[in-house]
C-alpha positions in Angstrom: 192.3 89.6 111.7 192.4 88.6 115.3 193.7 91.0 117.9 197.4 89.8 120.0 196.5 88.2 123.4 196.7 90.7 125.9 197.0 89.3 129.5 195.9 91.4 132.8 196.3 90.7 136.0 194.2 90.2 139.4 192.7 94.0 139.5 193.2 95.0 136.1 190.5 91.8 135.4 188.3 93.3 138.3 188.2 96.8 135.9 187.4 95.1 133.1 185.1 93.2 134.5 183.5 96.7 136.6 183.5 98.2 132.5 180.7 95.9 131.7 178.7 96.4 135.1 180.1 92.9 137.0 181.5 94.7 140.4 183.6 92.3 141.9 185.6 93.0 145.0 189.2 92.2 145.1 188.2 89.5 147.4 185.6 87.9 144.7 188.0 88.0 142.4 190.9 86.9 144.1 188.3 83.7 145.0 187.7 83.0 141.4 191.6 83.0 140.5 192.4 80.8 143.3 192.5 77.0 142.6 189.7 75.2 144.4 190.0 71.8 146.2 190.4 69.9 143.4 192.9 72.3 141.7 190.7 73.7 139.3 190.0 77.4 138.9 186.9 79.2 138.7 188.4 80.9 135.7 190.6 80.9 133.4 194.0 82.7 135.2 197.4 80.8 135.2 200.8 81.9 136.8 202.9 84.0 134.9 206.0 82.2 135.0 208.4 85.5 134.4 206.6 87.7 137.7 204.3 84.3 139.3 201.6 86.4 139.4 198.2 85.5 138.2 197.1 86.3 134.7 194.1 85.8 132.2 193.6 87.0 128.8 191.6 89.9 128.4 189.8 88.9 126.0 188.6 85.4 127.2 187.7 86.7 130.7 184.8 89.4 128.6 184.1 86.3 126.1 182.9 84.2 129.2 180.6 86.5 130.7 179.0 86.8 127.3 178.5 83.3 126.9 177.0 82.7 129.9 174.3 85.7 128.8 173.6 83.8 125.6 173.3 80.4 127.7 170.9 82.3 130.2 168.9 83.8 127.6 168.8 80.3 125.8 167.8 78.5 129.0 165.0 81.2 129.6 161.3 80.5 128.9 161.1 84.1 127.8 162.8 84.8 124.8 164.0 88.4 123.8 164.3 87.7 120.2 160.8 86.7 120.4 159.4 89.5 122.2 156.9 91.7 119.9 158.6 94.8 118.8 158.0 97.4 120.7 159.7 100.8 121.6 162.2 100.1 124.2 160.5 101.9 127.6 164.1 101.7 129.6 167.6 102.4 128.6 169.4 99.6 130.1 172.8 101.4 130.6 173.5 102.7 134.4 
């Protein structure tokens, strides 16, 4: 069963983003809501047409910084699925 959209706004979207180690500051992120030149937006936010202020789906905005880690580490020449097993010598959490 699929979770219920839940949309969050400008900072709300900078915290989620901050949860998974991507520290944005309310400028950055602003910039990446904001339509460019051509109209188009960085990501994914729209207007919400009941306050006009800028939304995006929580769940999208995590889902695309996730595929872009499975694009880089499909575009790398090393692979970590084909690393030989060894004990992990770092714990990659802060």
């Amino acid at each position: 069963m699929t979770k219920p959209p839940f949309y969050i706004g400008l900072e709300e979207a900078r915290q989620a983003l901050s949860e998974i180690g991507i520290n944005l500051t309310p400028k950055q992120i602003k910039r990446a809501a904001d339509p460019d030149a051509a109209g188009r937006r960085k990501l994914p936010f729209f207007v919400d047409p009941i306050d006009g202020r800028l939304k995006i789906e929580r769940g999208t905005l995590l889902e695309i910084y996730m595929r872009c880690q499975v694009e880089a580490e499909r575009a790398a020449h090393v692979h970590p699925t084909r690393l030989p097993h060894a004990p992990k010598l770092f714990d990659p959490s802060p």
